[in-house]
C-alpha positions as CSV (number, residue, x, y, z in Angstrom):
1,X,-3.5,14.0,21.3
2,X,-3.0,10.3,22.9
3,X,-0.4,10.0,20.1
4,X,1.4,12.8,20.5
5,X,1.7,11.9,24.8
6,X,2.8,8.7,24.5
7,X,5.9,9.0,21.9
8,X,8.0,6.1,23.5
9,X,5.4,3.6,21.5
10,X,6.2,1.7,18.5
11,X,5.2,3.0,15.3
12,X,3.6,1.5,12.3
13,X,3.0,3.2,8.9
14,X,1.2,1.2,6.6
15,X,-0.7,1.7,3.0
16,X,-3.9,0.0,2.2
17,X,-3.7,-1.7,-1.5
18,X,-6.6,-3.4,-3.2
19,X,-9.8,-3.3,-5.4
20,X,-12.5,-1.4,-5.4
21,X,-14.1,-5.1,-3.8
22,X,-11.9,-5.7,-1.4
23,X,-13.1,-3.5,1.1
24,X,-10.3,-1.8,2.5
25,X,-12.1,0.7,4.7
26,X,-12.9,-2.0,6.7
27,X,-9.5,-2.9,7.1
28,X,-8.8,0.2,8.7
29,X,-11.6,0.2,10.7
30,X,-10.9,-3.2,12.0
31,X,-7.4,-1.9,12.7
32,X,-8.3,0.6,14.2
33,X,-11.2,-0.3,16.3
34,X,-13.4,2.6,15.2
35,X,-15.1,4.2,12.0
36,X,-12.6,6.2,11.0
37,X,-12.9,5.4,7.2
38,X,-15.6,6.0,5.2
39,X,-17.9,2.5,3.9
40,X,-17.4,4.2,0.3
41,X,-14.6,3.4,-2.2
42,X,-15.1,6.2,-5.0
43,X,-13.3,8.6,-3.9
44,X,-9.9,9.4,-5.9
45,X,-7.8,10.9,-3.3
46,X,-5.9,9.0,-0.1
47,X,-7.0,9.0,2.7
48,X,-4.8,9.0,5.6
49,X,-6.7,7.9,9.5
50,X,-4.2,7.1,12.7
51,X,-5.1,5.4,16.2
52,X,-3.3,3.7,19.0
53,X,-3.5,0.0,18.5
54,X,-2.5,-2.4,20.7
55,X,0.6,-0.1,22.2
56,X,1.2,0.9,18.9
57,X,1.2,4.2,17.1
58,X,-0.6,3.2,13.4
59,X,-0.9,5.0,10.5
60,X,-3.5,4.4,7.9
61,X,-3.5,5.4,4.2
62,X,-5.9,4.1,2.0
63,X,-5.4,4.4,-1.7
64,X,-8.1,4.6,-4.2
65,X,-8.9,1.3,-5.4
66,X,-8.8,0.0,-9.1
67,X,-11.6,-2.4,-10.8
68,X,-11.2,-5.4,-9.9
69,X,-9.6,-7.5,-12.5
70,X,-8.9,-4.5,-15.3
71,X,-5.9,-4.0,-16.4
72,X,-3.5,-0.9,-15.6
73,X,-4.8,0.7,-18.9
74,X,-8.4,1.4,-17.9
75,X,-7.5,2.6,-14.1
76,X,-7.3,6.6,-14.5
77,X,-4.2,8.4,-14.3
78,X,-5.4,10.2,-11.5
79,X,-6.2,6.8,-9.3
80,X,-2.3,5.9,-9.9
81,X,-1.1,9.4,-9.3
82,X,-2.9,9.0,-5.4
83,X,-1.6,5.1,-5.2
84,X,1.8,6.6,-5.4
85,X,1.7,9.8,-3.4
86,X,0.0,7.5,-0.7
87,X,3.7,6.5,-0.1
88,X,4.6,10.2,1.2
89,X,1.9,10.4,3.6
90,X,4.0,8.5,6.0
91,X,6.6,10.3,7.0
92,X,9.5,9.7,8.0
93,X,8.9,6.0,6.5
94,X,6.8,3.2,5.1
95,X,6.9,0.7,7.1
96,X,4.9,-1.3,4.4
97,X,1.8,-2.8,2.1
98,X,-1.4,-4.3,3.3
99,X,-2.5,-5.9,0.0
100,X,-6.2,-6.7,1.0
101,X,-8.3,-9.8,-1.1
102,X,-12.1,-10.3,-0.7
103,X,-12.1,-14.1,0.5
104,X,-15.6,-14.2,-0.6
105,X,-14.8,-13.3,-4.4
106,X,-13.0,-15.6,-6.8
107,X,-9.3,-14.6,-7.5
108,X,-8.7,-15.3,-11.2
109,X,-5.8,-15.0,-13.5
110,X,-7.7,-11.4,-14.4
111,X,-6.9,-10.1,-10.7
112,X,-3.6,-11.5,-10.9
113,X,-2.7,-9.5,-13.7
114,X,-4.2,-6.5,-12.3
115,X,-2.8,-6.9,-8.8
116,X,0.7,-7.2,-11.0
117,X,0.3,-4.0,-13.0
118,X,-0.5,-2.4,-10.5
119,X,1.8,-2.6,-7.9
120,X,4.8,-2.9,-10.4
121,X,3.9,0.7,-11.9
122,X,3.1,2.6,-9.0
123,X,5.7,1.5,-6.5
124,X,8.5,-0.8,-8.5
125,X,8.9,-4.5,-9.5
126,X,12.1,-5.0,-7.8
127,X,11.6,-4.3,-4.6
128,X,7.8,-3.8,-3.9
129,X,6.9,-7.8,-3.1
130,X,9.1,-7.4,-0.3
131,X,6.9,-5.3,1.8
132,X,3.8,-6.6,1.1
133,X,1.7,-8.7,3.0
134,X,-1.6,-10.3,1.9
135,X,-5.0,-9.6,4.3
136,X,-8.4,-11.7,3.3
137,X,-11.6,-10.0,4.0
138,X,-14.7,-11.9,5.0
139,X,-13.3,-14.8,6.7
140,X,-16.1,-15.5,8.3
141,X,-17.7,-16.5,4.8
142,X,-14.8,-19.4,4.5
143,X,-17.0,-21.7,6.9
144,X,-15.1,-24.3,8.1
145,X,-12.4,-23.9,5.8
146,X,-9.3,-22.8,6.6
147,X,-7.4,-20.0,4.8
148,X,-4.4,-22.9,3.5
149,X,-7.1,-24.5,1.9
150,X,-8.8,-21.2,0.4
151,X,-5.7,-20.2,-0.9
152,X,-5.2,-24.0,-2.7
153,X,-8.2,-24.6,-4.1
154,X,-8.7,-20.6,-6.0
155,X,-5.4,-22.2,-8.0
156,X,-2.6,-20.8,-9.3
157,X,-3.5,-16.9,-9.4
158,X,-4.0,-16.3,-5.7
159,X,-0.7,-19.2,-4.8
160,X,1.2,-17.4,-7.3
161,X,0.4,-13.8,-5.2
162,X,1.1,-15.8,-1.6
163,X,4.3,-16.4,-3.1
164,X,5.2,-13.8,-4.4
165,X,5.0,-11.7,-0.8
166,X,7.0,-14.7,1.0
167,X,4.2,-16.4,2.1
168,X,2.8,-14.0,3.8
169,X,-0.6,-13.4,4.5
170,X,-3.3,-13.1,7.1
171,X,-7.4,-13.5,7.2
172,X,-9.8,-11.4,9.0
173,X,-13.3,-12.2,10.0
174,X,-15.3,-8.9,9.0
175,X,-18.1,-9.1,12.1
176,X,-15.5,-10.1,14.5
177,X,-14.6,-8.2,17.5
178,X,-11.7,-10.2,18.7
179,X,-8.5,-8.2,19.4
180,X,-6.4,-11.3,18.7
181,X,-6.6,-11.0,15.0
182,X,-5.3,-7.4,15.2
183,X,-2.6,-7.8,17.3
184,X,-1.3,-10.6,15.1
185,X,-1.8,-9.2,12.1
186,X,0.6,-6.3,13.3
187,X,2.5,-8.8,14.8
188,X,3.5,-10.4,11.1
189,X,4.0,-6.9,9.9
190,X,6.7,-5.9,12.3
191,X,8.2,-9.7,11.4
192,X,8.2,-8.6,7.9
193,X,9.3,-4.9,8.4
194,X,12.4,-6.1,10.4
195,X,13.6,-7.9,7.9
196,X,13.3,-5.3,5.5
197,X,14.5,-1.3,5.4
198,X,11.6,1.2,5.5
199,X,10.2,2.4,1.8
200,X,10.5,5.8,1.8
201,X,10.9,9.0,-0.5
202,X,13.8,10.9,-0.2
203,X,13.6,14.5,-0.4
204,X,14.7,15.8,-4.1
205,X,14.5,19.4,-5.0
206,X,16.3,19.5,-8.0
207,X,16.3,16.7,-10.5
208,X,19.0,15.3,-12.3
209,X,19.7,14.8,-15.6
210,X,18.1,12.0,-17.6
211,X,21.7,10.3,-18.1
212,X,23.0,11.0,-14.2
213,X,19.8,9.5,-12.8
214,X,20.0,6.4,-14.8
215,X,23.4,5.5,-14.0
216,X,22.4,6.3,-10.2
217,X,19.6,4.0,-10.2
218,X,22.0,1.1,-11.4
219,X,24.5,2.0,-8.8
220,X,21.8,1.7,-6.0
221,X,19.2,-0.7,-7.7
222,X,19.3,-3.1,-3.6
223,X,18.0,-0.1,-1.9
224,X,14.7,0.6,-1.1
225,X,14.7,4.0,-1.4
226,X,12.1,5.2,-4.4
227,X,12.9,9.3,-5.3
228,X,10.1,11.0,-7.3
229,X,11.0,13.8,-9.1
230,X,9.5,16.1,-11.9
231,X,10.6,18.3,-14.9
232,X,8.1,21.3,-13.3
233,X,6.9,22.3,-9.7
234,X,3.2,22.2,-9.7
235,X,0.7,24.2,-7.3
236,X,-1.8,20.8,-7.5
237,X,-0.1,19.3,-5.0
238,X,-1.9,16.5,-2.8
239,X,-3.1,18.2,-0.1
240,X,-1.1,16.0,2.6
241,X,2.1,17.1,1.4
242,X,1.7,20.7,0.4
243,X,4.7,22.6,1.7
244,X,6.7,20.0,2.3
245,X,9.6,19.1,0.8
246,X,9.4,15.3,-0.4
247,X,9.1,16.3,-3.5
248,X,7.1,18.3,-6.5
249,X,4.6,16.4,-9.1
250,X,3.4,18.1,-12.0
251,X,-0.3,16.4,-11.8
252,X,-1.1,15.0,-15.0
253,X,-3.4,12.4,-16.4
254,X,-0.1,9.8,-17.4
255,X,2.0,9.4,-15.1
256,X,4.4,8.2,-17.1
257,X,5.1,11.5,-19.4
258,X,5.6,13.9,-17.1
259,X,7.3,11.8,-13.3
260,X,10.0,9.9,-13.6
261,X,10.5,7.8,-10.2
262,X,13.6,5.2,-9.8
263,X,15.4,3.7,-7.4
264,X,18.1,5.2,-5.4
């Protein structure tokens, strides 16, 4: 109701990425100053939560998370089917990733791969990197180390990931109840989001041929617009976006055989 009042504030749509041990529901609790997601991660579906945060309007989706450090293969098709429709429970736009890493836990070249795989199948290797920001749980357990030296001394798998989102990152001390933390955190995500266009799906209601798709994609392959479309409308429709018209998705265990997604 707050959130419907005050519509002059800035908005912030954001999905939760990570492990099923990176505790991302307190991310979103932390966020949002309140227990608004469950301290559970086996649940397959999204779960969408929203607040006003620091003069902000934030949406929260949290995906299902995989195991940590197995490879795309053994996550179930199901779990990768609710990564991806997270995307289209932020309307009108994704503003962009919280990719969230248990400080505590070692970060091997197994979680690498898995981090990899994962994000280049659900949401694109192009462009996906760019809207990503890192967030380390359980600061607090660092000591007097600070996160530059964390990230150093795991090695090459966790500077590899840093990298790979442009360095960004932030760290968040579980038991703390400092506002400062929040309100930087969004802080680096509007930096990053105004240097990027939203990551959205457009509305498609009739797909296009195999051959006119491809040649599309190529055409467009710098924007960050990712289309899903399907062969077949489909009544089991994630509940968040039933009767609306981002698009259909025939649910199926693979992905893969029945959804094509692509750049536009």
């Amino acid at each position: 109701e707050n959130m419907e009042k005050d519509s002059s504030a800035k908005e912030l749509n954001v999905v939760i990425l990570g492990s099923k041990s990176s505790q991302k529901y307190l991310v979103g609790n932390i966020i949002l100053g309140t227990n608004a997601f469950d301290a559970v991660d086996i649940t397959s579906d999204c779960e969408k939560r929203e607040g006003q945060v620091c003069e902000r309007r934030v949406t929260l989706v949290k995906t299902p998370g995989w195991l940590p450090g197995y490879r795309l293969c053994d996550t179930p098709g199901l779990f990768k089917t609710e990564m991806i429709l997270g995307v289209s429970l932020c309307p009108p736009g994704l503003h962009g990733f919280i990719l969230v890493i248990n400080a505590e836990l070692p970060f091997r070249g197994v979680h690498k791969k898995a981090t990899e795989e994962h994000l280049h199948h659900c949401f694109g290797e192009k462009v996906v990197w760019r809207h990503v920001i890192v967030l380390f749980t359980f600061g607090d357990a660092l000591g007097n180390k600070t996160i530059e030296q964390h990230i150093e001394s795991e090695g090459q798998p966790l500077r590899w990931l840093i990298e790979k989102c442009g360095r960004r990152y932030h760290v968040l001390d579980n038991w703390s109840n400092a506002d400062n933390q929040v309100t930087e955190l969004l802080e680096k995500m509007e930096e990053m989001v105004a240097g990027n266009s939203s990551f959205y799906l457009s509305e498609t209601d009739d797909p296009q041929p195999e051959e006119d798709r491809s040649e599309e994609t190529n055409q467009n392959k710098d924007e960050d617009t990712v289309s899903f479309v399907s062969y077949k409308p489909h009544n089991a429709i994630h509940p968040g976006i039933k009767h609306t018209p981002f698009f259909f998705f025939f649910l199926e265990n693979t992905i893969g055989d029945y959804t094509k997604y692509y750049w536009k």
